[in-house]
ZAGUDO-682363 format. One line per 3 residues: number of its first residue (from 1); for each residue y, x, z of C-alpha. Coordinates in nm, 3 decimals, decimal comma. Each point is the difference from the previous one (the first is absolute). Layout:
<tikes>
NUM> Y/X/Z | ...
</tikes>
This chain:
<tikes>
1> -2,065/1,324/-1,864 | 0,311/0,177/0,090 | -0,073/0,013/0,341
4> -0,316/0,157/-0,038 | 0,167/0,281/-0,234 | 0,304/0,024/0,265
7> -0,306/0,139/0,293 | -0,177/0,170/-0,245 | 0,331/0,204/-0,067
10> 0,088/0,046/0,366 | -0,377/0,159/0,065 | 0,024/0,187/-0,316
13> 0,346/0,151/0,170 | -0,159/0,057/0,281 | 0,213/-0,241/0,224
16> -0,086/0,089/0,360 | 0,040/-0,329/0,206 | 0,005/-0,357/-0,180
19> 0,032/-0,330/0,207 | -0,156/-0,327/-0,120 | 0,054/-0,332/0,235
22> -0,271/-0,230/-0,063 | -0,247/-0,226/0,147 | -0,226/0,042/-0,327
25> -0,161/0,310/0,063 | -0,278/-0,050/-0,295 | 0,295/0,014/-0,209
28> 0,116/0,295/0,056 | -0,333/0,135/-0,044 | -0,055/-0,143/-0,326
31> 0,354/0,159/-0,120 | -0,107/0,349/0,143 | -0,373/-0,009/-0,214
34> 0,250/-0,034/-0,287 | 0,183/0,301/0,046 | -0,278/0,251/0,084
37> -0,138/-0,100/-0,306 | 0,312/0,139/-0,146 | 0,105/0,246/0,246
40> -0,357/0,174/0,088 | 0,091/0,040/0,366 | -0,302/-0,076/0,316
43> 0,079/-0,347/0,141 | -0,065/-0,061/0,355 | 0,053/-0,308/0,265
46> 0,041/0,047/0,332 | 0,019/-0,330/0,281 | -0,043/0,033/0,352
49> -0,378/-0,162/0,029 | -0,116/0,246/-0,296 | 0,176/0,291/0,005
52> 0,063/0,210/-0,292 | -0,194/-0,130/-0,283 | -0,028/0,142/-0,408
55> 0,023/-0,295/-0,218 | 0,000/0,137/-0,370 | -0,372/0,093/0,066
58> -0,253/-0,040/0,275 | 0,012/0,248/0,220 | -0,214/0,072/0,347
61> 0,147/-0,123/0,347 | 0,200/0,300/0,115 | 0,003/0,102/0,372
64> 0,432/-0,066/0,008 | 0,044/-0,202/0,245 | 0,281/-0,291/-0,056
67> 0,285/0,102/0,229 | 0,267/0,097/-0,128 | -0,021/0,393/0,105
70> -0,306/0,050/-0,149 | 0,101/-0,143/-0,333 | 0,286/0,125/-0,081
73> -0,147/0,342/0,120 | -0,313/-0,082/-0,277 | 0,300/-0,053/-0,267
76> 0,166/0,333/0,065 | -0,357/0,145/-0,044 | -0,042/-0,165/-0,316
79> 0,056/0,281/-0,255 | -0,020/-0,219/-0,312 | 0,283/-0,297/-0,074
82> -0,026/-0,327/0,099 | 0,139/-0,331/0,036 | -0,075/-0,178/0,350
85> 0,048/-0,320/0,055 | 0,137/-0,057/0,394 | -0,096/-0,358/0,116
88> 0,218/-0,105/0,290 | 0,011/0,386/0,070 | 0,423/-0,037/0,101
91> -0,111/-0,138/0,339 | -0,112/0,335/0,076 | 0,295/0,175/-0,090
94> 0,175/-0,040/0,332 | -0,229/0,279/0,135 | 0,195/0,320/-0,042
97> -0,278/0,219/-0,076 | -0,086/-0,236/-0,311 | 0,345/-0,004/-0,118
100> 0,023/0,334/-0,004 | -0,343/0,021/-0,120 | 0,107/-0,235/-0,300
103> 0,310/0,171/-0,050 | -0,125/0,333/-0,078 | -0,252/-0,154/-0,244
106> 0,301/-0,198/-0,189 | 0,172/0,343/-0,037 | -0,264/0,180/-0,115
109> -0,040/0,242/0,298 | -0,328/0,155/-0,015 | -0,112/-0,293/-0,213
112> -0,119/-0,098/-0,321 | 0,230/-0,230/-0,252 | -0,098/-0,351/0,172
115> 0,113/-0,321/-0,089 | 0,015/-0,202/0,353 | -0,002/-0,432/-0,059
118> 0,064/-0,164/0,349 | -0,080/-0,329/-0,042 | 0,087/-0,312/0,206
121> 0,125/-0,325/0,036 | 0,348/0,156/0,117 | 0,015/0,351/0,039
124> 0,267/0,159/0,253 | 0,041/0,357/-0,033 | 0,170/0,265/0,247
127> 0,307/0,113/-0,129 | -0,131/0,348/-0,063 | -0,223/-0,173/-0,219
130> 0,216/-0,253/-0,200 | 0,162/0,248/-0,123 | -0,287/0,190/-0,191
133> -0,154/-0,347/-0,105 | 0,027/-0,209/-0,350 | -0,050/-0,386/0,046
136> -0,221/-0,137/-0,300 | 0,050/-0,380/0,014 | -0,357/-0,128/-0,119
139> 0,033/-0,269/-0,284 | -0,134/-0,353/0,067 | -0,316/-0,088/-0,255
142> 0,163/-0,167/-0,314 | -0,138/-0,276/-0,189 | -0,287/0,148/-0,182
145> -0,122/0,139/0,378 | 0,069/-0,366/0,137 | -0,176/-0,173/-0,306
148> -0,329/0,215/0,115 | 0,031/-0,052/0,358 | -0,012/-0,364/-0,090
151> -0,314/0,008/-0,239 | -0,172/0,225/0,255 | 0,045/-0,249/0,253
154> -0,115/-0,266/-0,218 | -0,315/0,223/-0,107 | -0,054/0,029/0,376
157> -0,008/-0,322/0,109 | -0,191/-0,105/-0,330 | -0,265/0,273/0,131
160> -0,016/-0,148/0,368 | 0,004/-0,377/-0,090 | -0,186/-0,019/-0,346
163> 0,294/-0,205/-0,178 | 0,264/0,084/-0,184 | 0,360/0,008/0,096
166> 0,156/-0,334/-0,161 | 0,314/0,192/-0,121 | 0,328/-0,173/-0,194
169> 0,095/0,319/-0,208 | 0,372/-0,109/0,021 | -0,014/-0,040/0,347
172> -0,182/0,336/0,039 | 0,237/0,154/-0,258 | 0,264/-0,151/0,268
175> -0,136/0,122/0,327 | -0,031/0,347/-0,069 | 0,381/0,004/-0,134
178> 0,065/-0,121/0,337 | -0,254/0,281/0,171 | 0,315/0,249/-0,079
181> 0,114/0,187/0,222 | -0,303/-0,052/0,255 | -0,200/0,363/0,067
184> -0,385/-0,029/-0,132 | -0,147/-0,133/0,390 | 0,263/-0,261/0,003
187> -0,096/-0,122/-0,350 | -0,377/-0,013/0,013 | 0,018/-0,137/0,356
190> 0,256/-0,274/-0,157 | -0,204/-0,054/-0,303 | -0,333/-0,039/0,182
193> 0,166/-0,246/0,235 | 0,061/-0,204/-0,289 | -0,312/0,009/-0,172
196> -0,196/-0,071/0,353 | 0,193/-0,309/0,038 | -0,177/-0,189/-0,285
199> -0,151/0,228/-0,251 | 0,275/-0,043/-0,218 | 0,303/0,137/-0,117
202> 0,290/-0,226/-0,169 | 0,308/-0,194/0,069 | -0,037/-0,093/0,360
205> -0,041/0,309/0,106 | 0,380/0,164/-0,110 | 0,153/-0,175/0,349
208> -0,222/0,154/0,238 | 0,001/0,363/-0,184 | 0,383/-0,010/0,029
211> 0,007/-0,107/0,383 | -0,315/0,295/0,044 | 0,221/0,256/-0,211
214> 0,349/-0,132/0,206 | -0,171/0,095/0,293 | -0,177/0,307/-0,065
217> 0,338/0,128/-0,097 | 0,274/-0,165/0,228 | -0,186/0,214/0,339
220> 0,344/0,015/0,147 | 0,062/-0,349/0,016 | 0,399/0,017/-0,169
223> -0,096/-0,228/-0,290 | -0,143/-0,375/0,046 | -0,217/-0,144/-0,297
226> 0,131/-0,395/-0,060 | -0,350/-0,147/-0,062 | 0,149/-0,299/-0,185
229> 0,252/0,068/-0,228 | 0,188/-0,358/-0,124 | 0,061/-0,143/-0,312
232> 0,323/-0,106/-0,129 | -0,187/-0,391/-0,024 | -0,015/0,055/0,369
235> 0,417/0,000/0,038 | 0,293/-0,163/-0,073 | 0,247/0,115/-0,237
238> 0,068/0,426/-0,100 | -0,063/-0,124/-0,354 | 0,182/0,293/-0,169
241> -0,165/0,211/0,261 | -0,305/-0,143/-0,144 | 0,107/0,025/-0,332
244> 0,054/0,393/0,041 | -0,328/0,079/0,142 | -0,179/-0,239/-0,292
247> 0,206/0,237/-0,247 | -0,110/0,382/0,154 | -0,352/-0,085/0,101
250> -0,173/0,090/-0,337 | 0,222/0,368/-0,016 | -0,061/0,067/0,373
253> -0,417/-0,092/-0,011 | -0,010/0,206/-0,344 | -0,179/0,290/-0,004
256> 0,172/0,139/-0,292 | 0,335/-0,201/0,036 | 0,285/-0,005/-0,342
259> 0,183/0,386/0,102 | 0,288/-0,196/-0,129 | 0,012/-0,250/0,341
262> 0,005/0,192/0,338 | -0,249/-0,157/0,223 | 0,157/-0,225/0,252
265> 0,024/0,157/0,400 | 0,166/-0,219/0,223 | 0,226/-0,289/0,089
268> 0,252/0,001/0,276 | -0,036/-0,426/0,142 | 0,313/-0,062/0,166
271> 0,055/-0,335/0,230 | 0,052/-0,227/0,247 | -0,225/-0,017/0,292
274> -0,319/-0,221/-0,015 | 0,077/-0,059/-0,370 | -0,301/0,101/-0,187
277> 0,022/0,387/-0,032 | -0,328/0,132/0,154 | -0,185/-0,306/-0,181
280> 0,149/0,107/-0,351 | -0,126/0,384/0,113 | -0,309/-0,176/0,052
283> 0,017/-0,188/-0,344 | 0,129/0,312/-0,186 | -0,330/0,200/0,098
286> -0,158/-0,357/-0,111 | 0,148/0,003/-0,367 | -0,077/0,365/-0,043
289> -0,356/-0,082/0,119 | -0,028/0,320/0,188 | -0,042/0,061/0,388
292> 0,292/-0,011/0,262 | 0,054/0,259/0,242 | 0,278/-0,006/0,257
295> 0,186/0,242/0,175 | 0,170/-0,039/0,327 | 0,280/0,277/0,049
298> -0,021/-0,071/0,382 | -0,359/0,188/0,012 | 0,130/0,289/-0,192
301> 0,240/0,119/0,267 | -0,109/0,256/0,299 | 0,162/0,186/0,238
304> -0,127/0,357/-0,078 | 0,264/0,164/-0,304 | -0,156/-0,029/-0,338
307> -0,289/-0,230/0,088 | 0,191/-0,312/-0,135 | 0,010/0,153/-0,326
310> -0,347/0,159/-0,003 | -0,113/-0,404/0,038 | 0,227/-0,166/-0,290
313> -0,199/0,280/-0,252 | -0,332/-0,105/0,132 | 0,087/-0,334/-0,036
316> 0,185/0,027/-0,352 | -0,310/0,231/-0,086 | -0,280/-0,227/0,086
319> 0,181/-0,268/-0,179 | -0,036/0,204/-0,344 | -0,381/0,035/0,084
322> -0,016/-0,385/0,000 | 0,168/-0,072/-0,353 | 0,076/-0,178/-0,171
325> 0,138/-0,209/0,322 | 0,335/-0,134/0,116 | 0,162/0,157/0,296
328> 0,214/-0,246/0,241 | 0,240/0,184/0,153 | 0,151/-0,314/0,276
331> 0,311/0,020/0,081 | 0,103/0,310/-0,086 | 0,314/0,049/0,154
334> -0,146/0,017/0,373 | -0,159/0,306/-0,097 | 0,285/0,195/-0,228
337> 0,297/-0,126/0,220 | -0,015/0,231/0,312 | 0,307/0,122/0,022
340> 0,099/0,339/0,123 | -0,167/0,016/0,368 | -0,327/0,065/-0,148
343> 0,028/0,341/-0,135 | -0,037/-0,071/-0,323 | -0,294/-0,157/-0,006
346> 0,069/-0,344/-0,206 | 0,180/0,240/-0,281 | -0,288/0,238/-0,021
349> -0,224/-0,294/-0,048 | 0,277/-0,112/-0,214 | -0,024/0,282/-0,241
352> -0,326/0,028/-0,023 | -0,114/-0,348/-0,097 | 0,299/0,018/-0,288
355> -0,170/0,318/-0,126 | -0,374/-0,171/0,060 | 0,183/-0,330/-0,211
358> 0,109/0,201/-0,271 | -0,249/0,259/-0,052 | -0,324/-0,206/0,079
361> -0,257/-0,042/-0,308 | -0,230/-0,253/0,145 | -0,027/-0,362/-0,064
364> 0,205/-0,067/0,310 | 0,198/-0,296/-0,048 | 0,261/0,016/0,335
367> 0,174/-0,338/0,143 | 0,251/0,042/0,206 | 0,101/-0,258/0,230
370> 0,312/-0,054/0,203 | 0,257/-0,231/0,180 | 0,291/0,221/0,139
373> 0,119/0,193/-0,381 | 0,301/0,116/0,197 | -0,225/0,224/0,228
376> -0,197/0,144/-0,350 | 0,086/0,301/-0,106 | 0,201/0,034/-0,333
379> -0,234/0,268/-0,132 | -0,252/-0,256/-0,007 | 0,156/-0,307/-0,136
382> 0,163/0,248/-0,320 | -0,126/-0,124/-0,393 | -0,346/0,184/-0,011
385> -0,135/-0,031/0,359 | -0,129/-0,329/-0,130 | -0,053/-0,153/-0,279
388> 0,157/-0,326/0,134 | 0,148/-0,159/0,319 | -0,026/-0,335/0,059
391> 0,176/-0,239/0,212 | -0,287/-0,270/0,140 | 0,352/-0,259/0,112
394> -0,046/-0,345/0,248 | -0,244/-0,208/-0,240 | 0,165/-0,289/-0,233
397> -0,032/-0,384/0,045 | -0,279/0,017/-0,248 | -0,159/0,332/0,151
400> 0,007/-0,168/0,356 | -0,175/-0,303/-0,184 | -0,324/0,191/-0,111
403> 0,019/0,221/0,362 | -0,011/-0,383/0,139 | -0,287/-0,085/-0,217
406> -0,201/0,351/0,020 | 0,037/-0,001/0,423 | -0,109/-0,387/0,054
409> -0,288/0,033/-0,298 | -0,161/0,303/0,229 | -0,025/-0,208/0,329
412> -0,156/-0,268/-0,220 | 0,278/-0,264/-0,001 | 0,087/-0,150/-0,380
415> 0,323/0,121/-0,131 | 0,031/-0,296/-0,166 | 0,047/-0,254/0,275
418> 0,330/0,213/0,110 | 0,341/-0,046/-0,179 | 0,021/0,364/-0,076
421> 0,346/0,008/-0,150 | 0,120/-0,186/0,359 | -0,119/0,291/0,173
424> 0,133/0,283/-0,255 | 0,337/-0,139/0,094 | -0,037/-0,006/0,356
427> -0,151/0,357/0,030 | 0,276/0,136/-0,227 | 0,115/0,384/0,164
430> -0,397/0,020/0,104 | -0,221/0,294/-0,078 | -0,376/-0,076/-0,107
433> -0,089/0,134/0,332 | 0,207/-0,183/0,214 | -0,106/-0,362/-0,246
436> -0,342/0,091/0,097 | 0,017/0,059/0,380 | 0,221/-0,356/-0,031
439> -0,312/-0,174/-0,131 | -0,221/0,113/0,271 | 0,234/-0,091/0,238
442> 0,008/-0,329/-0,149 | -0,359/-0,002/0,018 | 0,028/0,093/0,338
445> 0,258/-0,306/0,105 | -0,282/-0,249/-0,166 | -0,306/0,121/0,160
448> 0,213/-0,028/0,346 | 0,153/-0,402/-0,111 | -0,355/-0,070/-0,145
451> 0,186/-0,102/-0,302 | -0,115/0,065/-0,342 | 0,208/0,363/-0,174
454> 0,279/-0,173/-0,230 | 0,324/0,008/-0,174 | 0,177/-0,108/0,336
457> -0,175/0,275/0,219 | 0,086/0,288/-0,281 | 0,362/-0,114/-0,001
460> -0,004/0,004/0,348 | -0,122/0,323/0,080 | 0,265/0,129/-0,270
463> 0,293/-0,139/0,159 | -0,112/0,166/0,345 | -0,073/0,349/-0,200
466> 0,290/0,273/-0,036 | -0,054/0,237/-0,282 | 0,085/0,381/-0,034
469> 0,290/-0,122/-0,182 | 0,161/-0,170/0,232 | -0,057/0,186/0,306
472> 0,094/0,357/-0,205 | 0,227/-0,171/-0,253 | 0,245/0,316/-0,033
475> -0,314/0,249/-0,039 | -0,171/-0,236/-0,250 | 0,277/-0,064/-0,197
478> 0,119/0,313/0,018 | -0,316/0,153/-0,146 | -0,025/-0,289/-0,256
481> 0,357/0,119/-0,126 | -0,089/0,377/-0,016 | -0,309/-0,128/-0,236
484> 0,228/-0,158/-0,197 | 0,018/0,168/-0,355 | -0,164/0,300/0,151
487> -0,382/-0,156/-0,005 | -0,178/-0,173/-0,225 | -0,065/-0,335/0,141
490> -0,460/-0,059/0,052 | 0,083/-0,350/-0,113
</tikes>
């Protein structure tokens, strides 16, 4: 592994003070056995329960006690070269005499050629410190390590139960694509979860590994995992938005895609309110048959100066780690558009998630949705941001019949026994939303007459309804007209 070589070259150089953040501390162990058996160098542990501890070879308790005085003051003694590995050892640090102790040891004063490792889940160094120190990001386990963790897991629970593991090799073949980007606790404890559920591993078990994985990874709470993505069955009209999707999905799944077609990463879905835009995000993440994450810019932004930023690349970054998925970025203007009383913020966010779109190599396929295009950016909505924009318009007579049909078939009334076409003409300037809040509204008025829910109660309820584009006729046509030649039209 390349990693492996990389700390086997730093200790072979005789780098002073390396920094690893990491909860998997057997890990790091396991990569350190590796390069002693190239490097030839003593290997010792030291934690705060056990002290100072020699783990190439068994060696007698020593009478050095674990504070921090005491070991550094054994490490200075040691005349021969070593590599120690520091557990949690930074807390310590904001003693002075250990910093200075530490120090001193780092540049060699009165002190043999060391190679210190603190190691921790985030490690926070004194400036004094940070400056002598080389971060070694620790590689997650790839699939060969994930394909083991799995079979050892199986083995295990074959060993405790006395049955084997009923396991769909596809399925398995599947899950531990999907264990990327998880360190080696989080992907046995995910894996064993699985198999504990019902001794077998398959099909059914791909939902509740991506909700486990969303979770282990989205800790700060700035991405929200839509549990039930639609289908574009489920909604009315967006057929060439359909027709796209239907066209991409086998170069976008492939894991070897034609280098001749550039994977597809994102539509912009421009529209009128309540028209069908966050269902057709839904129904995009549907036809690609892949999860949906969202992202809501109004969680990214905090007070405190570069904190905003710090949370859009642990949000963009988790959302590689969950590939291939789709990313919903809803309405997208609220969170670029801030003007200039916000110190830059919105074009530092801006610039960043331009570079992020452009430069990303995940299986992140980004939708974009958004109702006020005046207030976007024109970096953004330039030939290359997005593969496409679409306009999602006011639905068609014959689009408003099947939203008819689809709304009163899901409270269990018959389509059928309602003049449909009657009702696509008098709902004509309505949005899907606003023919669907009409209808329980109608339903509403029925329950209250004790009359039965018919044509005469739907018309009713329609003349008594304004729609968005009557009550913001000059915004709604004046967006419709900008979208005019400029879009591609969803239906």
């Amino acid at each position: 592994m390349s990693e492996l070589q990389d700390l086997t070259t730093l200790v072979r150089a005789a780098t002073p003070l390396l920094v690893i953040e990491t909860v998997d501390e057997q890990r790091v162990i396991e990569c350190f056995r590796h390069v002693i058996s190239q490097a030839l160098h003593p290997l010792w542990r030291w934690t705060l329960t056990d002290g100072l501890n020699r783990l190439d070879f068994a060696q007698r308790e020593g009478d050095v006690a674990p504070d921090a005085t005491a070991t550094l003051d054994a490490i200075r003694a040691q005349g021969e070269r070593g590599i120690y590995l520091m557990f949690d050892f930074h807390g310590l640090l904001r003693y002075a005499m250990s910093l200075r102790q530490l120090r001193e040891i780092v540049q060699r004063q009165r002190s043999a050629a060391h190679t210190i490792v603190l190691v921790g889940a985030r490690v926070e160094l004194p400036d004094e410190l940070e400056a002598l120190a080389l971060r070694v990001p620790l590689s997650l386990p790839d699939l060969k390590e994930l394909a083991g963790i799995l079979r050892a897991e199986a083995v295990a629970w074959q060993r405790e139960q006395n049955r084997k593991v009923e396991v769909d090799n596809d399925a398995a073949r599947t899950i531990v694509r999907n264990l990327l980007g998880l360190s080696a606790p989080d992907a046995r404890r995910i894996v064993r979860k699985l198999i504990y559920n019902d001794g077998a591993l398959g099909p059914q078990d791909l939902p509740e590994l991506m909700q486990s994985k969303f979770d282990l990874l989205n800790r700060s709470g700035l991405l929200h995992y839509e549990y039930a993505t639609a289908s574009f069955a489920d909604i009315a009209g967006v057929s060439r938005v359909r027709e796209w999707v239907q066209r991409r999905r086998a170069v976008f799944l492939a894991a070897t895609p034609d280098p001749a077609l550039d994977p597809p990463r994102g539509v912009l879905l421009l529209g009128v309110q309540g028209c069908g835009k966050s269902l057709a995000a839904k129904a995009i993440a549907g036809g690609f048959g892949v999860p949906l994450v969202r992202l809501d810019f109004g969680t990214l932004y905090n007070k405190y100066q570069g904190e905003t930023e710090k949370n859009l690349r642990e949000a963009l970054a988790s959302t590689e780690l969950l590939s291939p998925c789709v990313l919903w970025i809803d309405e997208i203007e609220k969170g670029l558009a801030g003007g200039g009383d916000d110190g830059g913020v919105s074009r530092r966010v801006l610039g960043y998630l331009l570079t992020w779109m452009a430069e990303r190599k995940a299986k992140v396929f980004v939708v974009a949705t958004a109702n006020a295009v005046h207030e976007l950016p024109a970096e953004l909505l330039r030939k290359g941001r997005f593969d496409e924009i679409f306009f999602v318009d006011l639905p068609a007579a014959t689009v408003r019949e099947q939203i008819f049909a689809m709304h009163l078939a899901r409270r269990q009334l018959d389509p059928a026994s309602f003049e449909l076409p009657a009702l696509a003409a008098a709902s004509d300037g309505f949005s899907g939303a606003e023919i669907e809040q009409t209808i329980v509204s109608a339903l509403y008025d029925a329950a209250g007459n004790g009359t039965p829910p018919d044509q005469p109660v739907l018309l009713h309820a329609l003349r008594q309804t304004r729609p968005l584009s009557v009550l913001m006729r000059e915004q709604v046509n004046a967006l419709r007209a900008w979208a005019q030649g400029r879009c591609v039209a969803a239906d």
